[in-house]
C-alpha atoms as one frame of an Amber mdcrd trajectory, in Angstrom:
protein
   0.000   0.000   0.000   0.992   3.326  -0.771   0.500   6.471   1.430   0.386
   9.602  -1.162  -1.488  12.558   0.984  -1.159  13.000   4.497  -2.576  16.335
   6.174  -0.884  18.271   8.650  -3.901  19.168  10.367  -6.932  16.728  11.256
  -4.697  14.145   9.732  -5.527  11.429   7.634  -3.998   8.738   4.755  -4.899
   8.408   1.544  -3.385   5.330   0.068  -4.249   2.866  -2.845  -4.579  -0.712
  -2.047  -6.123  -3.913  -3.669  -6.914  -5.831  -0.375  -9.674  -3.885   1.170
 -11.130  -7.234   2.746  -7.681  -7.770   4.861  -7.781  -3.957   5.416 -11.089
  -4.277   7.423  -9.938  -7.335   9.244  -7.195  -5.633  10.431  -9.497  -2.546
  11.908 -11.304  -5.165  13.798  -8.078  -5.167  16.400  -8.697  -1.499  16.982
 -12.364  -0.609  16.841 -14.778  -2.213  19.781 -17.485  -2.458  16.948 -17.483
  -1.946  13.233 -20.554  -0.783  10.353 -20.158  -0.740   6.785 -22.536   1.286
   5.084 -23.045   0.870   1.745 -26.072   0.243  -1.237 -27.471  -2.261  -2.775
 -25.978  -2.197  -5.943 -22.307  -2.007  -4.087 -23.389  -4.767  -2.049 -24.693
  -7.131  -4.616 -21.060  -6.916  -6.644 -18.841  -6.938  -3.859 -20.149  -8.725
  -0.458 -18.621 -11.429  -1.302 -14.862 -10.142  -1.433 -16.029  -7.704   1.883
 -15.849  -9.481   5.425 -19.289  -9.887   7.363 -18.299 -11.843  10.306 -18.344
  -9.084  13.481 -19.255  -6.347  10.713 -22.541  -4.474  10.855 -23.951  -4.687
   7.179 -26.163  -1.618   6.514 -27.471  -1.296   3.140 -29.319   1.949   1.725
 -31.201   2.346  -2.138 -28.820   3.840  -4.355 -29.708   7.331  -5.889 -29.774
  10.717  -4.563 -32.937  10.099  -3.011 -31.242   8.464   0.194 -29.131  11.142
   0.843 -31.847  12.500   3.551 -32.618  12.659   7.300 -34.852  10.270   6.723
 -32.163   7.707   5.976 -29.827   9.264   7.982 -32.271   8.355  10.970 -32.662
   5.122   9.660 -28.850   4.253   9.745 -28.456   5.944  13.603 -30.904   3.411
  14.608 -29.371   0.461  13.114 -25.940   1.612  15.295 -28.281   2.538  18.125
 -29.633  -1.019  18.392 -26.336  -2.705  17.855 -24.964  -0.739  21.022 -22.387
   1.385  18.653 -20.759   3.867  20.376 -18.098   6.430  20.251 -15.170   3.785
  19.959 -16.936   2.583  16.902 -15.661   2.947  13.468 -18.457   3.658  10.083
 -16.948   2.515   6.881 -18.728   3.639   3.734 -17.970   1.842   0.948 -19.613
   3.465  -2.360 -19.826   6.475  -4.357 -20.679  10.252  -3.845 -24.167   9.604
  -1.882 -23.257   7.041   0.359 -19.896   8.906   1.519 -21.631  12.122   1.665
 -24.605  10.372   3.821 -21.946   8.019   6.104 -19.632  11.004   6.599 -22.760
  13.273   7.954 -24.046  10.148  10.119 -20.396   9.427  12.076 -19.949  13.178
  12.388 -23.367  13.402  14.685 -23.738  10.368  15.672 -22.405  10.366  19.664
 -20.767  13.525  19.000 -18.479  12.094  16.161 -16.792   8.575  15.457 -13.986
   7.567  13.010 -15.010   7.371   9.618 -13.081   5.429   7.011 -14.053   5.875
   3.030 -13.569   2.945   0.704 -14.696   5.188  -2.563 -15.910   2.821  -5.720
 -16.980   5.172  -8.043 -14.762   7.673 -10.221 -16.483  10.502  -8.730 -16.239
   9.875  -4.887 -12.172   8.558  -5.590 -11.198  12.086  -7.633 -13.761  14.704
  -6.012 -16.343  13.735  -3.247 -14.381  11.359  -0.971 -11.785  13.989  -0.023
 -11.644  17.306   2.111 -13.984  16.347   4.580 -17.694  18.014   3.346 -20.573
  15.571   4.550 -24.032  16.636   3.533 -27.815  15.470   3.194 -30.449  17.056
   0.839 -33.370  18.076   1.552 -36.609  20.049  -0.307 -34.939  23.123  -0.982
 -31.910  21.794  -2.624 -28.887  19.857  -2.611 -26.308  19.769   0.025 -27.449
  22.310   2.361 -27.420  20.425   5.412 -24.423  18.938   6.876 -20.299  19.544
   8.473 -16.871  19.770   7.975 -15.394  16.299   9.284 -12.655  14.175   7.636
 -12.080  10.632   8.144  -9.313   8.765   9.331  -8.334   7.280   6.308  -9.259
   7.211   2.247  -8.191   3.560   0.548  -8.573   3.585  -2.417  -8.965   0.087
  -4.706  -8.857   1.044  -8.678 -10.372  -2.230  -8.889 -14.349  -0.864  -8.130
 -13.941   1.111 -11.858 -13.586  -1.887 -13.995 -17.462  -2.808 -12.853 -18.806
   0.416 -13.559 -21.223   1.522 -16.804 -19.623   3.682 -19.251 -22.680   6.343
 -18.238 -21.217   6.172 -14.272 -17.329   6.359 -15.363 -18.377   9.754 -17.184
 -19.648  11.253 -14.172 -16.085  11.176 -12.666 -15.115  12.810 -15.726 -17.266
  15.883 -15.291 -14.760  16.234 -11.853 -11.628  15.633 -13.762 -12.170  18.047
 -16.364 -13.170  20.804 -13.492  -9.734  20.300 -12.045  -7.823  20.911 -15.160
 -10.183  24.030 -16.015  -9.615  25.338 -12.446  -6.304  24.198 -11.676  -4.284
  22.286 -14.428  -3.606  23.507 -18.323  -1.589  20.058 -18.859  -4.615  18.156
 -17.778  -6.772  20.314 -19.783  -5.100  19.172 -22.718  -4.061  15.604 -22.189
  -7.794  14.915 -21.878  -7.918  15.995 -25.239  -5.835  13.626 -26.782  -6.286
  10.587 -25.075  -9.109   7.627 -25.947 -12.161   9.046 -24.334 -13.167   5.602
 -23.104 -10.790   6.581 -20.036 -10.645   3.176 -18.744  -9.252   1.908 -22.503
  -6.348   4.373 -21.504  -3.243   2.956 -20.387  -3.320   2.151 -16.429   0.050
   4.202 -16.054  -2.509   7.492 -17.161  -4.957   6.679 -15.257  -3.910   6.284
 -11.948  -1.768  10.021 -12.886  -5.016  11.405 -14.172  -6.268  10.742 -11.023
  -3.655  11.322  -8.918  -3.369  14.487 -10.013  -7.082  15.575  -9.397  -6.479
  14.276  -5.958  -3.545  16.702  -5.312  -4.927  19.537  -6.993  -7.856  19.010
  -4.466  -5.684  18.568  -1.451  -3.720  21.175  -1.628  -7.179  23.649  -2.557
  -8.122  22.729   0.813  -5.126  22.946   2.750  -5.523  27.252   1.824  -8.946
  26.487   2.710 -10.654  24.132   4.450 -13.607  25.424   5.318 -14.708  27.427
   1.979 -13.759  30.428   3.060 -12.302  31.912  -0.431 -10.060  29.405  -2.207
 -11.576  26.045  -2.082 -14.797  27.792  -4.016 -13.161  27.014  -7.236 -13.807
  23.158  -6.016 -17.638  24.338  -7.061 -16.923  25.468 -10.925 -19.800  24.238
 -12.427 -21.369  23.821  -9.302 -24.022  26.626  -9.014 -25.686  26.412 -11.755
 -25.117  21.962 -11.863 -26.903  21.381  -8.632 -29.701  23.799 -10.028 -30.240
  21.755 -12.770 -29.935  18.507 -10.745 -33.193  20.145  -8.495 -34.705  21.140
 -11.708 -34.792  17.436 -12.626 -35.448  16.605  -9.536 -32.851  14.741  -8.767
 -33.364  12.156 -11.780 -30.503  12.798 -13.861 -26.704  11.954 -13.083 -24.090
  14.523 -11.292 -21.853  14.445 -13.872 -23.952  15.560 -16.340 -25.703  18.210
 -14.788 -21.965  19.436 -13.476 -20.731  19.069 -17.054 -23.892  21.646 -18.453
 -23.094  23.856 -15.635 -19.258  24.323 -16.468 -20.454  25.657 -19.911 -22.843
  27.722 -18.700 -20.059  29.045 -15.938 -17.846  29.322 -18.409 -20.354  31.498
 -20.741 -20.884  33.672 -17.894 -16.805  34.251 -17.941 -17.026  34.680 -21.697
 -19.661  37.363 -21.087 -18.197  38.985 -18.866 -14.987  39.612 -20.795 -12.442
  37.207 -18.781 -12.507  34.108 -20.527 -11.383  34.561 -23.986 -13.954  32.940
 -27.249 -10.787  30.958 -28.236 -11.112  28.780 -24.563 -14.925  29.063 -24.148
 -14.752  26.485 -27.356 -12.031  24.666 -26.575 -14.272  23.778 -22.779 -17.365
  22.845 -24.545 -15.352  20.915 -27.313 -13.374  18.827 -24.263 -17.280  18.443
 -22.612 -18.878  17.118 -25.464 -16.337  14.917 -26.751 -16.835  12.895 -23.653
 -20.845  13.135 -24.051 -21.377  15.460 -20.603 -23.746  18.039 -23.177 -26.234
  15.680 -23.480 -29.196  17.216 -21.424 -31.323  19.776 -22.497 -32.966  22.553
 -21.028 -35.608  24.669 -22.659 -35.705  28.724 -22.556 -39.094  28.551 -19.751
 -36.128  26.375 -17.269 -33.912  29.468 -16.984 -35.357  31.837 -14.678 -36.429
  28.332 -12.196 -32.763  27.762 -12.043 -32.148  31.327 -11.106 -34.264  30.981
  -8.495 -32.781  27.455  -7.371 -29.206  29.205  -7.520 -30.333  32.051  -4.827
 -30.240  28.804  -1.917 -26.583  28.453  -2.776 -24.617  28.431   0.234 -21.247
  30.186  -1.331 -23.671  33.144  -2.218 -23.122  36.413  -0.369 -25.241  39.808
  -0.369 -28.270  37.827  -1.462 -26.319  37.901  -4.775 -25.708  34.642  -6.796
 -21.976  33.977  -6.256 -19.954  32.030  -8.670 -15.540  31.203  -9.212 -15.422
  31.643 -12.907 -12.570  31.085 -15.265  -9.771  33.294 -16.396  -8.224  30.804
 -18.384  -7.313  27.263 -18.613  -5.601  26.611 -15.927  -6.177  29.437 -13.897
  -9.134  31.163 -11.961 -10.060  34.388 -11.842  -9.524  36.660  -8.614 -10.306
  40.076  -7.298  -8.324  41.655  -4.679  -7.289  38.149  -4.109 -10.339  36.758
  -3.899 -11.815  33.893  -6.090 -15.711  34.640  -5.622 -17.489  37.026  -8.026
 -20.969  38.211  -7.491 -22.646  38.046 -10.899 -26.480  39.608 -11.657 -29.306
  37.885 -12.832 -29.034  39.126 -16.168 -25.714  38.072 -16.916 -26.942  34.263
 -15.674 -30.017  34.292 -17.957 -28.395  35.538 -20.695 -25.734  33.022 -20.254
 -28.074  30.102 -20.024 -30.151  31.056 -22.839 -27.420  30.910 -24.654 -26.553
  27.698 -24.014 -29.321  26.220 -23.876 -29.208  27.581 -27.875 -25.832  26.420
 -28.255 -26.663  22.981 -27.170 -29.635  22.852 -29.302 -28.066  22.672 -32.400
């Protein structure tokens, strides 16, 4: 196993390794009781290479849908009845919802208790897994409920993406092309040459790929854990994706309501005069070529996501608050500051746009 992140602060391991069943084993030594929390669909591919013996199976529906209080409660009484308590460990093993749902249960339940993440999608091992942001929905919107608390440890098993759809591997590439928009100009434009069926690529690229996203996002949130300024430009594509995720209501894949957003973001930059036309095409050349403009929106949606956009919790001023692109590679900042309050207008004529663009 190999460690490759290690915080100086609330510290924690991220490290890739193949055995995850011996992993767990070995936790058994050091925890007085143990849960894995995971769905169904994670649970009928991989129980039996997972230990049960001494192991608390919980197992939620997989969507969106579950990441609520409702579940949350549901999962809190499961550790309640097995007499869990705070020398307990909580492993979630699955994607974005159930580490985002896990992570928010160990963080309340009995005031906090370790939390490992075994991430199995492309999404929660680049993006969701890391920097320590739990969350539930609710009827307002997405993610608007929930803390700041990072596991103990990230292990990470390449292994969980050879089982995935094509449709699910794409939703980790919405994340991977964010980073090398926000972060990375190289990345940017080694996704543009190489096979767009990522997993066809050679394993050498992607384990870099993602090794790279995960250091661009570690070192975002060592400047800023808590979302105070910097680690905003983790949520390019963000504002206006989860908006469209509520439009649908919920029924349509993260990835590909991020992937819309990001052009719509990045129209908003264009507009604005920051991002140049020459990069604005270049951005929705890289998202289409790996199918993330697929959804479409009609002209009556834009003023509903305007409206879903004002419950955004980076906005400020009860203005609409976005990190928009200066470049490839680079982010734009005022007075050091990566957050830019945009008006109304300047959103709906930037998604009308789009939604023309896409059109055609």
């Amino acid at each position: 196993m190999k460690v490759i992140h290690k915080e100086v602060e609330n510290s924690y391991t991220i490290r890739f390794s193949k055995n995850i069943k011996s992993f767990i084993n070995k936790q058994k030594s050091i925890y007085s009781k143990i849960a894995i929390v995971s769905d169904t669909n994670i649970w009928t591919h991989y129980s039996k290479s997972l230990p049960s013996k001494g192991i608390l199976n919980i197992n939620i529906k997989p969507g969106e849908k579950s990441k609520s209080i409702r579940v949350k409660n549901q999962i809190e009484e499961e550790l309640l009845k097995n007499n869990f308590n705070r020398k307990s460990l909580i492993i979630a093993i699955g994607g974005g919802v159930v580490g985002d749902l896990t992570a928010y249960t160990a963080s309340t339940f009995m005031r906090g208790v370790d939390l490992i993440h075994i991430p199995t999608s492309l999404v929660a091992i680049v993006d969701s897994s890391i920097g320590g942001k739990t969350a539930i929905d609710n009827k307002y919107g997405k993610n608007l409920i929930g803390t700041f608390y990072n596991p103990k440890e990230i292990v990470i098993n390449m292994d969980f993406l050879s089982s995935l759809p094509k449709k699910e591997i794409r939703q980790g590439i919405a994340e991977i092309i964010k980073y090398s928009i926000i972060d990375d100009k190289e990345l940017f434009s080694l996704l543009r040459t190489i096979n767009k069926d990522f997993l066809s690529n050679t394993n050498k690229n992607v384990v870099k790929i993602v090794k790279k996203c995960i250091e661009i996002k570690i070192k975002t949130i060592q400047e800023d854990f808590k979302e105070g300024d910097k680690r905003m430009i983790l949520n390019f594509g963000h504002t206006v994706g989860h908006a469209i995720e509520k439009l649908y209501n919920y029924s349509k894949s993260h990835g590909d309501c991020i992937g819309l957003g990001m052009l719509v973001e990045a129209k908003i930059a264009h507009d604005i005069k920051e991002l140049s036309s020459a990069n604005y095409e270049k951005i929705k050349e890289l998202l289409m070529m790996y199918g993330l403009l697929e959804l479409k929106l009609n002209k009556s949606d834009a003023k509903k996501l305007i409206s879903f956009m004002r419950l955004d919790k980076k906005n400020s001023d009860n203005k609409i608050t976005f990190s928009i692109p200066k470049n490839i590679g680079k982010m734009k900042t005022t007075k050091g500051r990566h957050s830019i309050q945009i008006n109304d207008k300047i959103i709906l004529s930037a998604l009308n746009k789009v939604i023309n663009e896409i059109k055609n």
